[in-house]
BALORO-482437 format. One record per residue (C-alpha): residue number from 0; residue in three letters; chain; x, y, z negated. Coordinates in Angstrom, 2 decimals, padded with zeros to 5 digits. Layout:
% residues N
<NUM 'ALA' 'A' <X Y Z>>,
...
***
This chain:
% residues 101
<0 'UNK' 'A' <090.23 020.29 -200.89>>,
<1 'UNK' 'A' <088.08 017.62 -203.55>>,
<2 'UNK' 'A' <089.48 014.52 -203.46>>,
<3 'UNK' 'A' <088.33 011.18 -205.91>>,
<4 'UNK' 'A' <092.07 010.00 -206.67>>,
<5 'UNK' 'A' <095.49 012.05 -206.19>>,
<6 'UNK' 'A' <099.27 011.51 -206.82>>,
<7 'UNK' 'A' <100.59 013.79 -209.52>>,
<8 'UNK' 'A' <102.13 016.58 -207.77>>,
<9 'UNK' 'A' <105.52 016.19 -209.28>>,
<10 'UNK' 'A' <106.04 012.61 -209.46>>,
<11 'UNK' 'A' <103.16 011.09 -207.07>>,
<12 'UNK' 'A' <101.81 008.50 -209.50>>,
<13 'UNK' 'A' <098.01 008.29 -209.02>>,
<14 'UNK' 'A' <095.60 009.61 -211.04>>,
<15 'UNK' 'A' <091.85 010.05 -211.78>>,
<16 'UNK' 'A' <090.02 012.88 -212.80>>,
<17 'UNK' 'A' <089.39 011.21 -216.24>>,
<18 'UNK' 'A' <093.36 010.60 -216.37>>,
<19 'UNK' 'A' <094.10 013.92 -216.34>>,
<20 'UNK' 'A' <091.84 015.17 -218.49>>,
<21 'UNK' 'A' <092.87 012.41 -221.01>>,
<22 'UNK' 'A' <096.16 013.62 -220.57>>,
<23 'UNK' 'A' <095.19 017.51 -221.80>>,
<24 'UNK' 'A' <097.36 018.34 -224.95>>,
<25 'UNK' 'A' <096.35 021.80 -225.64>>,
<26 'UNK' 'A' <094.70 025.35 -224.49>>,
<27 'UNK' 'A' <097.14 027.05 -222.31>>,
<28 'UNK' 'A' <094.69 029.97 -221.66>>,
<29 'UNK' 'A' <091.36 030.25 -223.93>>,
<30 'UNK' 'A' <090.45 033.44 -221.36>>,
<31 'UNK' 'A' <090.83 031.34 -218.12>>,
<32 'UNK' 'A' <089.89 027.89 -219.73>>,
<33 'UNK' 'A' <092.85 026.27 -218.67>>,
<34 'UNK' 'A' <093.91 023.14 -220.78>>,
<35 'UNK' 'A' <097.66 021.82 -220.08>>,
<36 'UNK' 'A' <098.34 018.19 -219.70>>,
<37 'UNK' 'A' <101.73 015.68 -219.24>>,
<38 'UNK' 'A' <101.34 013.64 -216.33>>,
<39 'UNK' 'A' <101.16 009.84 -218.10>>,
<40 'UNK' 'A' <104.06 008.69 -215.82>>,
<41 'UNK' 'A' <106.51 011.51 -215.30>>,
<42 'UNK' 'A' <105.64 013.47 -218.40>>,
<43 'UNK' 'A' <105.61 016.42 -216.35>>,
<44 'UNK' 'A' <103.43 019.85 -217.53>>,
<45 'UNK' 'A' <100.43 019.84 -215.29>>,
<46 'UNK' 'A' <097.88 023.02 -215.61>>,
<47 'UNK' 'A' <094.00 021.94 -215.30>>,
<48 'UNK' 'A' <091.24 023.84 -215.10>>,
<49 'UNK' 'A' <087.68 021.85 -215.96>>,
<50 'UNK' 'A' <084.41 023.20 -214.06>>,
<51 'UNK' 'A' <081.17 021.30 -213.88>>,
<52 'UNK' 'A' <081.71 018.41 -211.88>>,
<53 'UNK' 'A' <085.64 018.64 -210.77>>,
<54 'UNK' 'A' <088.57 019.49 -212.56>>,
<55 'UNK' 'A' <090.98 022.01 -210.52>>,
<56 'UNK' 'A' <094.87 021.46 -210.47>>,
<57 'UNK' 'A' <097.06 024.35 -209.91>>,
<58 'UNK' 'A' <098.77 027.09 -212.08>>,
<59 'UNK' 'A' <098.91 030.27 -214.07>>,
<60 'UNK' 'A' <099.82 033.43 -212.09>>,
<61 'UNK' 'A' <099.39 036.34 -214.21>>,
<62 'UNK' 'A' <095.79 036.16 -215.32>>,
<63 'UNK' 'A' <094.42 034.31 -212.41>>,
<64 'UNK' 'A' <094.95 030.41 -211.57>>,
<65 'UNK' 'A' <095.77 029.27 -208.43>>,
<66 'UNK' 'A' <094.11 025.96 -207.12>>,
<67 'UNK' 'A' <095.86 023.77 -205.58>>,
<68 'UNK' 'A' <093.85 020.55 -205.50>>,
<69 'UNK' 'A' <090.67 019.58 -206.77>>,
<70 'UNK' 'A' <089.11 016.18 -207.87>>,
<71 'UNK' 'A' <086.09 015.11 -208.10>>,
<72 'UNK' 'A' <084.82 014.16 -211.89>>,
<73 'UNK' 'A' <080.89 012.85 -211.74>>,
<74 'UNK' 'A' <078.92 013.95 -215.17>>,
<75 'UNK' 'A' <081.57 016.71 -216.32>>,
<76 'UNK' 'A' <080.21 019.63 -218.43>>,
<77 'UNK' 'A' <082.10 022.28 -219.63>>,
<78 'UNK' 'A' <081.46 024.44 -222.68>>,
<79 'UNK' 'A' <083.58 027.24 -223.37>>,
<80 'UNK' 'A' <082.98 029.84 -226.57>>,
<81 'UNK' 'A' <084.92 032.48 -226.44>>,
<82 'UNK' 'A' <084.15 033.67 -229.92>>,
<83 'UNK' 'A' <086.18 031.05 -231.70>>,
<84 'UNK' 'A' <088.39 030.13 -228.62>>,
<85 'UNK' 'A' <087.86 026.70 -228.12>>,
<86 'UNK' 'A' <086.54 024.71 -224.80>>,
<87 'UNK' 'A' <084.50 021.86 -225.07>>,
<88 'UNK' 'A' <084.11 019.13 -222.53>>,
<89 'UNK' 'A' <081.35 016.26 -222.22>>,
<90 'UNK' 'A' <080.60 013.67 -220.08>>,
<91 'UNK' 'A' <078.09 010.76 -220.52>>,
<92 'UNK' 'A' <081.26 008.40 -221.85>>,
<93 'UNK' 'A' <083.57 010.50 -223.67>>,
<94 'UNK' 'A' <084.34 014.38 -224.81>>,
<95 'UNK' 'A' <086.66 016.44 -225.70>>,
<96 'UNK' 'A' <087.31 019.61 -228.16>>,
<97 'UNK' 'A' <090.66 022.16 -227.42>>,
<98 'UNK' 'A' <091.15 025.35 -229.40>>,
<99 'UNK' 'A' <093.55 027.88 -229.58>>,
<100 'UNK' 'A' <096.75 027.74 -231.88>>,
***
């Protein structure tokens, strides 16, 4: 299911795609390319995974993620290089850089 806005799933507060993905704090999983985030009003753990065009919100299960809601994010590219770990996002307004620790 792609939706434009959402309510975090642990608190409800709304949120954009470009919310959550200025909420990412780090690289949970450099082989999946999932970054994890705090929602901005709970400061709950939230598990994101950027493709081109959406971001997905679900979790880690093993080494597969599990979608559970997807949002719609006009303009997003993803670039992920799996030599140095890292995943790189751009849009037309902003980016973003996450590597491994």
């Amino acid at each position: 299911m792609t939706h434009r806005h959402s309510g975090c799933p642990l608190c409800g507060g709304q949120l954009t795609a470009l919310d959550l993905l200025n909420a990412c704090d780090e690289l949970a999983d450099a082989s999946l390319g999932i970054l994890s985030a705090r929602c901005p009003y709970c400061q709950g753990r939230l598990e994101i995974h950027p493709a081109a065009g959406r971001i997905e919100i679900g979790y880690i299960v093993g080494q597969r993620f599990d979608v559970a809601f997807s949002l719609d994010c006009a303009g997003l590219e993803v670039l992920a290089d799996a030599g140095d770990g890292s995943l790189r996002l751009r849009m037309p307004e902003k980016g973003w850089e996450f590597r491994e620790e």
